[in-house]
N, CA, C and O of each residue as an XYZ file, in Angstrom:
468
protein
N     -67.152   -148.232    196.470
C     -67.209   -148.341    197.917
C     -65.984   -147.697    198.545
O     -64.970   -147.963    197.900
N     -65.740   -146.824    199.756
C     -64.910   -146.289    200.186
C     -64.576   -147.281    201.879
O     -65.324   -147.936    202.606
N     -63.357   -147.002    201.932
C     -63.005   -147.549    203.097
C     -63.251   -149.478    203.061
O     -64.298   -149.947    203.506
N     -62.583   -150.032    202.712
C     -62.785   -151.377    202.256
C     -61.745   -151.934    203.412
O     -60.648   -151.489    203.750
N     -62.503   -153.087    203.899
C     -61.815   -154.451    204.742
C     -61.962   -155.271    204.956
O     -62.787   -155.522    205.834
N     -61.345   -156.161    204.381
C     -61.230   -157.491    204.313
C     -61.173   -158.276    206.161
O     -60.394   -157.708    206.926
N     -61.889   -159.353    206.668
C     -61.744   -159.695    207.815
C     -61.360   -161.522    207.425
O     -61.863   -162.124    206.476
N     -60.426   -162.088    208.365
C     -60.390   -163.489    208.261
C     -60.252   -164.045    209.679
O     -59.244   -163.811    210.347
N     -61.330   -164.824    210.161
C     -61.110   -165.781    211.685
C     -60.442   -166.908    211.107
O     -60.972   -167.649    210.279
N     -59.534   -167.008    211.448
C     -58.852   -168.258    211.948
C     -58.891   -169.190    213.122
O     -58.468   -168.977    214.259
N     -59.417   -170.157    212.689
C     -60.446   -170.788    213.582
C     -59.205   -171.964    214.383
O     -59.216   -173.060    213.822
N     -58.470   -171.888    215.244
C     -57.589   -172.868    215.249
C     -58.255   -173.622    216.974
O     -57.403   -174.215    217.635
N     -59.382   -173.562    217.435
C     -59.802   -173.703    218.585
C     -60.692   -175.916    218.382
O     -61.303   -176.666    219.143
N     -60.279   -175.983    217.196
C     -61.154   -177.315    217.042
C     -62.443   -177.663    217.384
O     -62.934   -178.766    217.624
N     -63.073   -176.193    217.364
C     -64.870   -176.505    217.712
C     -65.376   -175.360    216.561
O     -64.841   -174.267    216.373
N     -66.176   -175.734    216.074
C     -66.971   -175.184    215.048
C     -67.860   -174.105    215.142
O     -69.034   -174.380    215.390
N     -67.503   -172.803    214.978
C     -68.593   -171.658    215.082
C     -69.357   -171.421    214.590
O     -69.182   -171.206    213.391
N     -70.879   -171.278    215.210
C     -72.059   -170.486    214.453
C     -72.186   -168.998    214.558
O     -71.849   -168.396    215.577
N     -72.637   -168.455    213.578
C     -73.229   -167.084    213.548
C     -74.064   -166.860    214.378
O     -75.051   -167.595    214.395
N     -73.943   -165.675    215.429
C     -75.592   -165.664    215.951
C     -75.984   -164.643    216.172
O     -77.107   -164.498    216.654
N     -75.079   -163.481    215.851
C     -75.616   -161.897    215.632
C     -74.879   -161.484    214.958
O     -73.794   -162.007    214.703
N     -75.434   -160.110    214.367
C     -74.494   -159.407    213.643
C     -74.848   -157.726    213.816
O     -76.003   -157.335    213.648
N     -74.185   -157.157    214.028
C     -74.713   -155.773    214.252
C     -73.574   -154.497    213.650
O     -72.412   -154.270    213.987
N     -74.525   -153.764    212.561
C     -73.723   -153.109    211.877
C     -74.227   -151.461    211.879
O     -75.292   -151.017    211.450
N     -73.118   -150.733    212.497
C     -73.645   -149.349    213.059
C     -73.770   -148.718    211.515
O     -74.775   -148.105    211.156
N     -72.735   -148.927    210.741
C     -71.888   -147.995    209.284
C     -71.906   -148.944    208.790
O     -71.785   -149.977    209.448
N     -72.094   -148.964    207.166
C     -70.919   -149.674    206.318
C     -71.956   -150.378    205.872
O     -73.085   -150.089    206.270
N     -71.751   -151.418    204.972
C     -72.259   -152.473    204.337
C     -71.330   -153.405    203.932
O     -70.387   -153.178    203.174
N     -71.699   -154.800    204.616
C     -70.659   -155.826    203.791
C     -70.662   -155.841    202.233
O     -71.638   -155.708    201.495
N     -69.375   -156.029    201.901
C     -70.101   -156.749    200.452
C     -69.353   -158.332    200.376
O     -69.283   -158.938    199.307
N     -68.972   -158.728    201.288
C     -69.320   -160.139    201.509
C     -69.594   -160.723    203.022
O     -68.882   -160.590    204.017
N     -70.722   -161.342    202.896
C     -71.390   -161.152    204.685
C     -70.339   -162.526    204.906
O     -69.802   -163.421    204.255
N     -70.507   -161.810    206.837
C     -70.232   -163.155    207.783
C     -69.972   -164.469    207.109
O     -69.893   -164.147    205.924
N     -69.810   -165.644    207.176
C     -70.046   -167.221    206.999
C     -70.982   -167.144    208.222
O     -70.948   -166.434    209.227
N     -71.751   -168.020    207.847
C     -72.897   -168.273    208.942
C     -72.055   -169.785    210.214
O     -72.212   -170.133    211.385
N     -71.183   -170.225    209.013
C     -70.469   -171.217    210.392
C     -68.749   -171.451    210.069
O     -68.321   -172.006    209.057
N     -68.083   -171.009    210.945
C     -66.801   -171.249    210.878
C     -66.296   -172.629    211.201
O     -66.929   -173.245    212.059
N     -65.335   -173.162    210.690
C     -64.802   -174.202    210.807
C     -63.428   -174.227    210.903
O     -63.044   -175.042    211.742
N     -62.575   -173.638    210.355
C     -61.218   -173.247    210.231
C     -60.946   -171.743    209.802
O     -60.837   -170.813    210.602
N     -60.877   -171.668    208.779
C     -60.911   -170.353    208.652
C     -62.123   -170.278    207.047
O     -62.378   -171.169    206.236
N     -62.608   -168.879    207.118
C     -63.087   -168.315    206.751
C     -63.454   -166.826    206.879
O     -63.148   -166.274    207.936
N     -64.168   -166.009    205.777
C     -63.688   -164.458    205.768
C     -64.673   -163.754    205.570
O     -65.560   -164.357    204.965
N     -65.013   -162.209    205.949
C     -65.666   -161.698    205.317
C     -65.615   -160.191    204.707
O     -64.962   -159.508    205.496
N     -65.914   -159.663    203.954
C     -65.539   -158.068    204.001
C     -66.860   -157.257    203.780
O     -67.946   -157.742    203.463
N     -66.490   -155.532    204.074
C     -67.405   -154.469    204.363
C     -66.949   -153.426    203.719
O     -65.898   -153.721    203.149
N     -67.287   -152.258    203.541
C     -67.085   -151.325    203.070
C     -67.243   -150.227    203.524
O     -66.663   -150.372    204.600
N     -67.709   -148.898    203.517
C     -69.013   -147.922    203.455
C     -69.335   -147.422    202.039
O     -68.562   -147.667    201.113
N     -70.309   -146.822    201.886
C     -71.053   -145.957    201.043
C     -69.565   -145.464    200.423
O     -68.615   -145.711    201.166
N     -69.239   -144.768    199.093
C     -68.371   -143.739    198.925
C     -69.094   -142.112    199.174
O     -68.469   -141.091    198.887
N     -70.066   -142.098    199.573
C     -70.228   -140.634    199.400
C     -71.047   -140.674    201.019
O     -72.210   -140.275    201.083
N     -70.427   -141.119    202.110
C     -69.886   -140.896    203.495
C     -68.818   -140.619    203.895
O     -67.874   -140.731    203.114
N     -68.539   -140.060    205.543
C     -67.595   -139.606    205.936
C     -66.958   -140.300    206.890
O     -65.971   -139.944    207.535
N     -67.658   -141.471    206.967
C     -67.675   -142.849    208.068
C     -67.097   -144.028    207.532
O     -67.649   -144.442    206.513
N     -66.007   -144.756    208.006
C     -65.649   -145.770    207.671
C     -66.535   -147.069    208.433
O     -66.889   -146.912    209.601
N     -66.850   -148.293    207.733
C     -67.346   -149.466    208.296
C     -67.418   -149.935    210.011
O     -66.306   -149.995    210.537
N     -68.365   -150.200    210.731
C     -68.556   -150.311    211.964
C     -69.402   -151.280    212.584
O     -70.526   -150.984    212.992
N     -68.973   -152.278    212.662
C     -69.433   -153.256    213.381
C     -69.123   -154.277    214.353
O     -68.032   -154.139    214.905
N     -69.825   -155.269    214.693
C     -69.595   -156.504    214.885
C     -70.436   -157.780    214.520
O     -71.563   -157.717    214.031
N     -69.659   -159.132    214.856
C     -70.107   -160.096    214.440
C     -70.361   -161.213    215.921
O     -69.761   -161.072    216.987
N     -71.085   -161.973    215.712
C     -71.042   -162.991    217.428
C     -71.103   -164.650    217.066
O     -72.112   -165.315    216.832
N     -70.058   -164.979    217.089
C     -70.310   -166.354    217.408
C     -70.293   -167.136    218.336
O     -69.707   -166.753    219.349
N     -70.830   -168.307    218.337
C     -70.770   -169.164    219.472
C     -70.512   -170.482    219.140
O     -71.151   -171.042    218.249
N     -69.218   -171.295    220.070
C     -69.237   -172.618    219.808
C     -70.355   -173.589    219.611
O     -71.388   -173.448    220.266
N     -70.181   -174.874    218.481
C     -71.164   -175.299    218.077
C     -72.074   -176.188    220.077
O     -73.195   -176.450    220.513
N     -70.625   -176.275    220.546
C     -71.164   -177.336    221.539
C     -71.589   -176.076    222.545
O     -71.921   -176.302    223.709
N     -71.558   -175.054    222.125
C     -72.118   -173.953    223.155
C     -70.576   -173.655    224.484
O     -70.679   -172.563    225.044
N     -69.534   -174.359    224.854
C     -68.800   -173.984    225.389
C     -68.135   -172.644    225.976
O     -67.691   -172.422    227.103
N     -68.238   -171.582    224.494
C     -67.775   -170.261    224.773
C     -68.638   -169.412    223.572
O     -69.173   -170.099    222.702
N     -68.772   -168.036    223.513
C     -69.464   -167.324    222.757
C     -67.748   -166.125    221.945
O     -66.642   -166.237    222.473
N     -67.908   -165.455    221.092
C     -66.791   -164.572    220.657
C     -67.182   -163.607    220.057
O     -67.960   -163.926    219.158
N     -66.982   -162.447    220.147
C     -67.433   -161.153    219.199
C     -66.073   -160.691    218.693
O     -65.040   -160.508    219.336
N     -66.377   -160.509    217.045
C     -65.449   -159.850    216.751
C     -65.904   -158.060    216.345
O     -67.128   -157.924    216.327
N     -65.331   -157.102    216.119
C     -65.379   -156.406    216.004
C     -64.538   -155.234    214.894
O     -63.320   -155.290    214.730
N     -65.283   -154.367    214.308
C     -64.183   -153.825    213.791
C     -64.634   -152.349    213.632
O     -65.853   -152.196    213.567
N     -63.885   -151.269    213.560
C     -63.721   -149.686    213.515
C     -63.298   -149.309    212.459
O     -62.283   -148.665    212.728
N     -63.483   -149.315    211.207
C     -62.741   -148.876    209.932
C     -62.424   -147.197    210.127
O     -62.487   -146.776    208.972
N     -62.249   -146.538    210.637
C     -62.171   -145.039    210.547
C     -61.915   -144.536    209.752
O     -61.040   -144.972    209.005
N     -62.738   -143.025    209.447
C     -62.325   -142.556    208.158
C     -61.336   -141.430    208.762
O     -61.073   -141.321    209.960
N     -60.725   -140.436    207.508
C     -59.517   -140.114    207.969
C     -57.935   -140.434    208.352
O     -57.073   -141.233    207.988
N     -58.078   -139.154    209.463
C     -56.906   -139.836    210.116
C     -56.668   -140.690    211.269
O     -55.663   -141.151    211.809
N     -58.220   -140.763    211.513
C     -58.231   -141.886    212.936
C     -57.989   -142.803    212.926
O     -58.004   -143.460    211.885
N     -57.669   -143.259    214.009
C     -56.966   -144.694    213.688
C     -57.772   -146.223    213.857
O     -58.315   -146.347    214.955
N     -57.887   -147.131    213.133
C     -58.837   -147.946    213.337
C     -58.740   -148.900    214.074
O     -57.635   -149.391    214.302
N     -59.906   -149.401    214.636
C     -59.727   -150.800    215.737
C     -60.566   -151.662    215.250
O     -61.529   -151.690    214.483
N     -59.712   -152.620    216.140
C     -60.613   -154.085    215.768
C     -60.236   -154.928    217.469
O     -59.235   -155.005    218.182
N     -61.791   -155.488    217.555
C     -61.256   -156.174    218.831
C     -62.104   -157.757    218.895
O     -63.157   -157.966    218.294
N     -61.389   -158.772    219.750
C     -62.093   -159.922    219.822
C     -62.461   -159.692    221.593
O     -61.671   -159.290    222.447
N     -63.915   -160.093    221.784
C     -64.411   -160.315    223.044
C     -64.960   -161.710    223.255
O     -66.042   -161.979    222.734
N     -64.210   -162.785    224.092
C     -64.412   -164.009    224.233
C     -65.736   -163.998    225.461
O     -65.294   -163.224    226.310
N     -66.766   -164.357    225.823
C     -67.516   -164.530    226.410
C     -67.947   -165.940    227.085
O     -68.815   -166.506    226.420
N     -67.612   -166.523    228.055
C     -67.957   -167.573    228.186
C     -66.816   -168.196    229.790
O     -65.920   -167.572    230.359
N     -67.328   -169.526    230.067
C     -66.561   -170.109    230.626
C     -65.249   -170.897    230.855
O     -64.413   -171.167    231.717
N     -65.696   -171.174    229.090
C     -64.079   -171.811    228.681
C     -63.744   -170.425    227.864
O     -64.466   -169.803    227.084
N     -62.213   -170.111    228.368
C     -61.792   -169.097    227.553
C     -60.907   -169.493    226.986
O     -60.149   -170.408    227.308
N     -60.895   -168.434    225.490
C     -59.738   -168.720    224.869
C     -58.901   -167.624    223.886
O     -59.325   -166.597    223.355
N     -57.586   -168.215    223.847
C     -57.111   -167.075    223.054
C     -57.495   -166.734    221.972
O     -58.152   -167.365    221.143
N     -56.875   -165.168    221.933
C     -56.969   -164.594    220.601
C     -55.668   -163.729    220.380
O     -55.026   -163.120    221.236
N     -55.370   -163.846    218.643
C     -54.473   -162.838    218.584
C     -55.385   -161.622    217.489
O     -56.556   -161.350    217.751
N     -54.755   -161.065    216.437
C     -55.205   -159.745    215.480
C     -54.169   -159.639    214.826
O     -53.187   -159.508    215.557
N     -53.932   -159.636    213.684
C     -52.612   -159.606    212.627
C     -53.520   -158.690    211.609
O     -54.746   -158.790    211.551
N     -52.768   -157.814    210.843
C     -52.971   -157.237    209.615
C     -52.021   -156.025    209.212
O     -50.955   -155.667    209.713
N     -52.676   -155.560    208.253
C     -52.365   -153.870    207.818
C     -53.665   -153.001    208.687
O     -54.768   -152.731    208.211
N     -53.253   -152.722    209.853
C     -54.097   -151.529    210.207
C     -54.025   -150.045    210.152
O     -54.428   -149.326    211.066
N     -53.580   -149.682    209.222
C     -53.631   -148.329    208.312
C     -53.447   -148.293    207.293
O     -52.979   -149.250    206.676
N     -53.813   -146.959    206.664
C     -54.205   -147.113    204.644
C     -55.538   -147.194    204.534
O     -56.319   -147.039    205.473
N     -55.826   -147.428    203.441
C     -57.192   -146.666    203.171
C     -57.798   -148.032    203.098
O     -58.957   -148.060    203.512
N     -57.258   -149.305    202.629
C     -57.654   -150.760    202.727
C     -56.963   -151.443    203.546
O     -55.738   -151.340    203.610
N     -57.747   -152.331    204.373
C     -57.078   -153.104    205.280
C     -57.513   -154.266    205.450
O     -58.701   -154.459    205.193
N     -56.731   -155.318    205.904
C     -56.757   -156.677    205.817
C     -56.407   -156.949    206.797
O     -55.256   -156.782    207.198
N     -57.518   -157.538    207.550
C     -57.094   -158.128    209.375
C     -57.527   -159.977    209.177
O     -58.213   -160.531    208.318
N     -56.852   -160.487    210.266
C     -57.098   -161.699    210.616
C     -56.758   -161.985    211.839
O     -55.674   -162.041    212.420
N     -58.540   -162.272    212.343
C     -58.480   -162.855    213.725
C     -58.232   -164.373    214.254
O     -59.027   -165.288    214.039
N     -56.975   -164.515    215.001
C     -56.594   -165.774    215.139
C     -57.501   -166.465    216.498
O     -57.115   -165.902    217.523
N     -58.432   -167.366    216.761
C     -58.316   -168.103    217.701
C     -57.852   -169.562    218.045
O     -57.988   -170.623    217.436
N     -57.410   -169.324    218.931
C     -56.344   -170.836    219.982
C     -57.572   -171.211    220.938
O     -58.539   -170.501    221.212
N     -57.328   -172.317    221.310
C     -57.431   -173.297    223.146
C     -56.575   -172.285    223.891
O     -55.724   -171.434    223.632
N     -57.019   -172.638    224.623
C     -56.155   -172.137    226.369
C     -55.051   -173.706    226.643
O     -54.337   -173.792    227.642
């Protein structure tokens, strides 16, 4: 597999996330989503090795009590582009987020933090 990344939510918001979409332009996990977050948990993707595309997607959860919805996202780029990753909180109660990792190199390891407001 080429272009490999590891993803981890850090769930620090004290409400329990479900899975409820997943949408993958590139790439293939080779370990899917958790279907429900609780604290933390992880998943990783790849692409094909004999593409020119690094991994491209996102993931959607939503609090168990329905409160707020969250997309995470990620851009593995191949090359020299540079890759992104983003969290989109959706909802009424908002809440933070941070993004920690190695975001360059050919493997990368991100972890998305969410907080309360």
């Amino acid at each position: 597999m080429g272009r490999p990344v590891d993803m981890t939510v850090n769930n620090f918001t004290g409400k329990t996330l479900i899975l409820i979409g997943i949408d993958v332009e590139h790439g293939k996990f080779t370990e899917a989503p958790p279907k429900e977050i609780i604290f933390s948990q992880a998943w990783a993707c790849a692409s094909k090795s004999d593409t020119m595309m690094g991994p491209k997607g996102s993931a959607t959860y939503a609090a168990q009590d329905r409160s707020f919805q969250v997309e995470f996202s990620w851009d593995h780029a191949y090359g020299s582009s540079s890759s992104t990753y983003q969290v989109s909180p959706r909802s009424n109660e908002s809440v933070l987020y941070d993004i920690k990792g190695v975001f360059t190199g050919h493997k990368q390891s991100i972890q998305f933090q969410l907080m309360p407001v």
